[in-house]
C-alpha atoms as one frame of an Amber mdcrd trajectory, in Angstrom:
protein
  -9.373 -10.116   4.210  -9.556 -13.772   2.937  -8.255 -15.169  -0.366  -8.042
 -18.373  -1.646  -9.288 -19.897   2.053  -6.311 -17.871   3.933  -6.068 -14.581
   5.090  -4.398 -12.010   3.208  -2.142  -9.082   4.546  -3.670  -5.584   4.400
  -1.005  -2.947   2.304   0.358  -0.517   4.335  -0.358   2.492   2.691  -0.634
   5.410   4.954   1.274   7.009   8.278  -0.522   9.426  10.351   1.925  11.697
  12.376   0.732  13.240  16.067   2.871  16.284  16.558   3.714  18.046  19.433
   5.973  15.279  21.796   6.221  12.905  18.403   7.845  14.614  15.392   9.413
  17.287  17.964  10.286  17.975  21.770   7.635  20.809  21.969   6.408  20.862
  25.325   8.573  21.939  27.555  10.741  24.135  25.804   8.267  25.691  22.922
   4.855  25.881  23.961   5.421  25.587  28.011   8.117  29.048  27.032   5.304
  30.659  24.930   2.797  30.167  27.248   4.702  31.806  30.244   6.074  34.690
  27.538   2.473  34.933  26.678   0.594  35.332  30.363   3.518  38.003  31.003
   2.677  39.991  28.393  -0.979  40.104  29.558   0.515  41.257  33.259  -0.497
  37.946  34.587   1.416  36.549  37.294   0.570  33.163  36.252   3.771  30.526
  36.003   3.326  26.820  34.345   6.594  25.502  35.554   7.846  22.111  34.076
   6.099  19.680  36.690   2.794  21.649  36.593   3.067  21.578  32.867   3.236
  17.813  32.691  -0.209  18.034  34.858  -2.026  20.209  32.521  -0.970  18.042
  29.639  -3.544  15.263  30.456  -5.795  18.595  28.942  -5.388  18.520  25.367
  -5.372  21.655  23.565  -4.434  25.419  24.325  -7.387  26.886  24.660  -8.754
  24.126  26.934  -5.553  23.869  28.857  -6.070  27.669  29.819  -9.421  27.268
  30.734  -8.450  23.996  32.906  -5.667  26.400  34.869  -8.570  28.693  35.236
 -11.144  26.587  36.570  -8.940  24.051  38.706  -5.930  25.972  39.947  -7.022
  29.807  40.378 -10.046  29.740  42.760  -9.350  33.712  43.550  -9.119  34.580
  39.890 -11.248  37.133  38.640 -13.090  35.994  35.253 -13.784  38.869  32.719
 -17.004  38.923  31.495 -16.336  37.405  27.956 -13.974  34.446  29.287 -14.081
  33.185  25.915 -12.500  35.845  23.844 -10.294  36.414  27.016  -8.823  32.789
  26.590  -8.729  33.325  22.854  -6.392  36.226  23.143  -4.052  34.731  25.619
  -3.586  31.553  23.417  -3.058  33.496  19.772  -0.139  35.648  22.239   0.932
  32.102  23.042   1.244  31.019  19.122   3.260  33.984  18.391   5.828  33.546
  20.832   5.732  29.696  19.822   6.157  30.666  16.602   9.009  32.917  17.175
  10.761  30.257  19.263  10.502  27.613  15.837  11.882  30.121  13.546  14.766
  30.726  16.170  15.726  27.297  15.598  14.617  26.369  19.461  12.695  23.320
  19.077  14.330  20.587  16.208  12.656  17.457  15.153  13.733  14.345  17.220
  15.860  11.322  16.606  14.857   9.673  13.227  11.797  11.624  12.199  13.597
  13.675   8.695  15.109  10.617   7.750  11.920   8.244   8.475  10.151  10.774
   6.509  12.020  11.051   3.863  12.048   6.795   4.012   8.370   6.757   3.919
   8.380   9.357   0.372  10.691   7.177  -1.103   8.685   4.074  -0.975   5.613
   6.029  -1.954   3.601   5.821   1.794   1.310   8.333   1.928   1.569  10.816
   4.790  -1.007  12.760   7.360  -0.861  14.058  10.419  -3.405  13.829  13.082
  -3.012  16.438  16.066  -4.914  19.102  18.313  -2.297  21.841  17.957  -3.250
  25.021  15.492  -2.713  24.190  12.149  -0.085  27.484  12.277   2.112  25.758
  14.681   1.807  22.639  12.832   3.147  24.527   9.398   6.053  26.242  11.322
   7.262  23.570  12.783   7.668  21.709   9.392   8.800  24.799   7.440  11.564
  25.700  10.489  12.959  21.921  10.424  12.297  20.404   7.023  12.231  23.540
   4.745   9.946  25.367   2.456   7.874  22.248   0.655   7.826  19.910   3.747
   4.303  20.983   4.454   3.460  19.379   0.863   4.253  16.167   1.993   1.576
  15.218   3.917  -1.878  14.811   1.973  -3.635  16.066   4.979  -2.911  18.172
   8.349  -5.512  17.490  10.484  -5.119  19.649  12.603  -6.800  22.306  15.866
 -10.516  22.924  15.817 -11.278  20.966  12.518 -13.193  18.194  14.473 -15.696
  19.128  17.737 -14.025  16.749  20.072 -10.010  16.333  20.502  -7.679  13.735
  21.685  -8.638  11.321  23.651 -11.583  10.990  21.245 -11.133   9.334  18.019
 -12.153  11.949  15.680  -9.116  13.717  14.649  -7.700  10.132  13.199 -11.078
   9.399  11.745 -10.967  13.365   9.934  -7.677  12.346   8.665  -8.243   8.715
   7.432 -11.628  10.038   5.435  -9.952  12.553   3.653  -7.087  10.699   2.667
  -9.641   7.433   1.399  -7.518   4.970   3.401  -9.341   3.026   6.420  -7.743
   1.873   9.554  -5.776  -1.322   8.982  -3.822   0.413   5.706  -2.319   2.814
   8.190   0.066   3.231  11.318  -0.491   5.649  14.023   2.563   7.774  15.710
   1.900   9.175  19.032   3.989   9.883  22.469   1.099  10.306  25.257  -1.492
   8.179  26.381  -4.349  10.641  25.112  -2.618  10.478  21.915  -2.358   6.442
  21.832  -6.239   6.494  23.226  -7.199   8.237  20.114  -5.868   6.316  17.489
  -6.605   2.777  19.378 -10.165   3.813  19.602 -10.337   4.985  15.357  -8.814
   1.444  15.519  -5.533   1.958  14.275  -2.149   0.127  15.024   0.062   2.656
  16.930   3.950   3.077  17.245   5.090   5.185  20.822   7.582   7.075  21.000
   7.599   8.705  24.707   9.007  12.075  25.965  10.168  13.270  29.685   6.459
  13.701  30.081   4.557  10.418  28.836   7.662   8.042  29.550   5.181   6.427
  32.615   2.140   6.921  30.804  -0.142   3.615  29.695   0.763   2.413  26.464
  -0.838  -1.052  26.895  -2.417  -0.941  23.427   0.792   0.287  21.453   2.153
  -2.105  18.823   5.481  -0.844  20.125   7.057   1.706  22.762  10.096   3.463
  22.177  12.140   5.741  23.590  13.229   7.563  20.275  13.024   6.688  16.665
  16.932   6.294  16.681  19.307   6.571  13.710  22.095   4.209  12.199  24.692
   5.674  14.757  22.025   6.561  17.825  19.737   3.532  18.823  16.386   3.343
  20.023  15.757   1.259  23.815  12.343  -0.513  23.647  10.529   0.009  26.024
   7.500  -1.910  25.550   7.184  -4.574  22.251   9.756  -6.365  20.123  12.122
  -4.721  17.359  13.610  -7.662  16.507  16.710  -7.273  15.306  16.562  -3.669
  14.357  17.749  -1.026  16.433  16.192   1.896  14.894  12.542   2.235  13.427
  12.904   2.612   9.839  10.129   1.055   7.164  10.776  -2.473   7.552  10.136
  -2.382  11.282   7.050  -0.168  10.881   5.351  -2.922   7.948   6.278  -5.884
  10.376   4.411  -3.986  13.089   1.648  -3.085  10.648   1.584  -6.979   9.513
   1.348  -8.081  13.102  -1.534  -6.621  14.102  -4.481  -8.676  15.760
């Protein structure tokens, strides 16, 4: 945008949250759990232990990542006729152990995200979130950690099956970005994986990483910044990628001078 023969900087108006891995520590010890809980209860002897887990997370979603196990790990596995509705089943199991594991109090948010939150309502940024996780799990998690009206904070949950293609395609971000009016360079991105950071690059969207024990070695070459946390006051973030200036947790000043520095 030009004015007056010099460019003019482009309000930041809008933060779009991924989930699972960036608001909370859900992989290994939430959906990883339900999954195993779940493929017990259907008297499968299937295990997805932690390093086999991180392997099947370069599949995004549930449904696909069962499917994936299927196809690439279990050459001897008989297939019942309606593999679909088989793979179906297994995964709505897996959401209600999930779900039972968030309202045990199993799975909080991670470093910084209520209070960044709550930072970004104060100042009046609008918020949406932009996953491939079930809208359900999406709604628990906020109602478990951040109470009964924390899902009425975002303007949109974009969320599951809503689009055709997931993560690494684009068209979860561009979902979310339509529906909330607001076009790429009013908004900041928040992922952890390189799927997730692939996404939002490609709707063309300034991202902030913040990795987990999984993603922590993944390519973030196109992040506006890599952290290992969001950090508070009293717990600091380590950059791993980027420049924080002075700051050593994110809070809303860092995230506009990230936002203003984009190419």
């Amino acid at each position: 945008m030009i004015e007056n023969g010099q460019v003019a900087m482009t309000e930041l108006r809008g933060l779009l949250f991924d989930v699972d891995g960036t608001l909370a520590d859900t992989e290994r010890d939430g959906h990883r759990v339900a999954f195993n809980r779940a493929f017990q209860e259907a008297g499968l002897v299937w295990n997805w232990p932690d390093a086999l887990y991180g392997e099947l997370l370069t599949i995004t979603g549930g449904k696909e990542r069962i499917r994936h196990y299927i196809e690439t790990y279990l050459d001897d596995f008989q297939a019942p006729m309606d593999l679909d509705e088989f793979i179906v089943g297994l995964h709505q199991s897996k959401t209600a152990y999930y779900m039972h594991l968030l309202a045990g109090g199993a799975i909080p948010l991670r470093s910084g995200v209520k209070r960044l939150l709550l930072e970004a309502r104060e100042v009046g940024l609008r918020l949406g979130i932009a996953t491939t996780t079930t809208p359900e799990n999406v709604e628990a998690l906020l109602l478990n950690t951040l109470g009964a009206d924390a899902v009425g904070w975002f303007e949109i949950i974009a969320a599951g099956d809503v689009v055709p293609k997931k993560k690494p395609a684009p068209d979860i971000y561009f979902y979310a970005m339509e529906k909330m009016g607001l076009r790429p360079d009013q908004c900041i991105a928040f992922e952890d994986s390189e799927n997730g950071i692939r996404a939002s690059h490609a709707a063309g969207l300034t991202s902030i990483i913040t990795v987990n024990g999984y993603t922590r070695e993944h390519n973030f070459a196109d992040a506006a910044i890599v952290l290992d946390q969001m950090g508070e006051p009293d717990l600091p973030f380590d950059v791993l990628q980027g420049d924080a200036g002075d700051h050593a947790y994110l809070n809303i000043e860092l995230i506009k001078q990230l936002h203003q520095s984009r190419g």
